[in-house]
C-alpha positions in Angstrom: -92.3 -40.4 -57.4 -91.8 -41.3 -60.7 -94.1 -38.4 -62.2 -92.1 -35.8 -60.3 -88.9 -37.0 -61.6 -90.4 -36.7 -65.2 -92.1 -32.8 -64.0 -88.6 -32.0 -63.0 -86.8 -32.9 -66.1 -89.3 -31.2 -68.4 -89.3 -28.2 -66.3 -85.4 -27.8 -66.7 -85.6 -28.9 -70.1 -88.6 -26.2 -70.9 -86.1 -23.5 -69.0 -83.3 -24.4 -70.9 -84.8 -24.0 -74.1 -85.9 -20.8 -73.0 -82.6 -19.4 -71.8 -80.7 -20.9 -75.5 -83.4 -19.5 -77.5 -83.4 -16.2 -75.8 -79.2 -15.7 -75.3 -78.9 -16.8 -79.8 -82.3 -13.8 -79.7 -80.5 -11.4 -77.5 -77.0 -11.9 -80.3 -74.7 -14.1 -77.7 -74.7 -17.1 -79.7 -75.2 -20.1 -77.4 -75.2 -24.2 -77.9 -78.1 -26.1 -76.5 -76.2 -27.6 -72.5 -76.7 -31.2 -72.9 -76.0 -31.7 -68.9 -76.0 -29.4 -66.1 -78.3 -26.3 -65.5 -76.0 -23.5 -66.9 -75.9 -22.3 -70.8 -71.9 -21.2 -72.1 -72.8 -18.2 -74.5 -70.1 -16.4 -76.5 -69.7 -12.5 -75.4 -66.9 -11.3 -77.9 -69.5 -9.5 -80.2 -69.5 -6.9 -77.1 -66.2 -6.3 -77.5 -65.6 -6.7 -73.6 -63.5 -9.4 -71.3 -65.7 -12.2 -69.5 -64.6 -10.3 -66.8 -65.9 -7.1 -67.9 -68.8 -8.2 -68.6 -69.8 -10.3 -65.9 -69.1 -7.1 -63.7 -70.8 -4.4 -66.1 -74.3 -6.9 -66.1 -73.8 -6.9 -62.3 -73.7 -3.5 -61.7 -75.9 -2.0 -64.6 -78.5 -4.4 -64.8 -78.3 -6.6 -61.3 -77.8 -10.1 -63.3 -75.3 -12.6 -61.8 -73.3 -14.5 -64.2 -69.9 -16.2 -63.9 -66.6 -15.5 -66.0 -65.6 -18.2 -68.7 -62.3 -17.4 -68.2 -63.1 -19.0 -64.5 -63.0 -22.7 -66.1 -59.9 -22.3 -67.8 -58.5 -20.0 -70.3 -60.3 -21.4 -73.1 -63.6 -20.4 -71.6 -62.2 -16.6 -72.4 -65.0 -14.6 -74.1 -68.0 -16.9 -72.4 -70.0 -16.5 -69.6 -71.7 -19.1 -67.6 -75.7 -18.4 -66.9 -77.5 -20.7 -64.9 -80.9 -21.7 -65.3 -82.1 -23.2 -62.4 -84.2 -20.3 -61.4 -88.0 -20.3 -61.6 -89.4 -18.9 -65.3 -90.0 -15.6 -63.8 -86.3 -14.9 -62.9 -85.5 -16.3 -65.9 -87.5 -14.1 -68.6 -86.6 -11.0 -66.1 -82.7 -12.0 -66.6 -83.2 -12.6 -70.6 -84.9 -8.7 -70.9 -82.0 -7.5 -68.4 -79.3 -9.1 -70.6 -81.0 -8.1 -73.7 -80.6 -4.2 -73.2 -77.2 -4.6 -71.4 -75.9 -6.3 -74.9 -77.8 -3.3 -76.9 -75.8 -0.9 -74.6 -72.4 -2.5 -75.7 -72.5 -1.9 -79.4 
């Protein structure tokens, strides 16, 4: 049991430095999570509301994100992305988001 524990916690680990490393790539500067499964990147550079762009990457691209400004209005110009999602869904999401941002400026 112990040895899955460890699996697990490298797995999420391994996907969360993925999903940092590829949201600070993609231009939505992003701080390594220290807890949870979900990255907080900054979306101003777009020029749109969390809102807006939670909704735009929905409809345009077919990625799920949540709204910072869900958590409070400090988490205006954030988004939440979760990363507990196998690698596949992950990279997919990451190429997805990548030409979305492109789109914006």
């Amino acid at each position: 049991a112990e040895t899955d524990v460890q699996e697990m916690v490298r797995s999420y680990d391994q996907r969360r430095q993925i999903v940092v490393a590829g949201l600070n790539t993609i231009g939505l500067p992003t701080f390594t999570p220290r807890g949870a499964f979900y990255a907080f990147p900054d979306i101003r550079r777009t020029g749109l509301t969390s809102d807006q762009f939670c909704e735009k990457l929905l409809v345009e691209e077919h990625v799920a994100v949540i709204p910072g400004s869900a958590f409070g209005a400090s988490g205006e110009g954030f988004v939440r992305v979760c990363y507990a999602a196998n690698m596949a869904n992950i990279e997919e999401a990451l190429t997805r988001m990548d030409k979305f941002v492109k789109r914006q400026n």
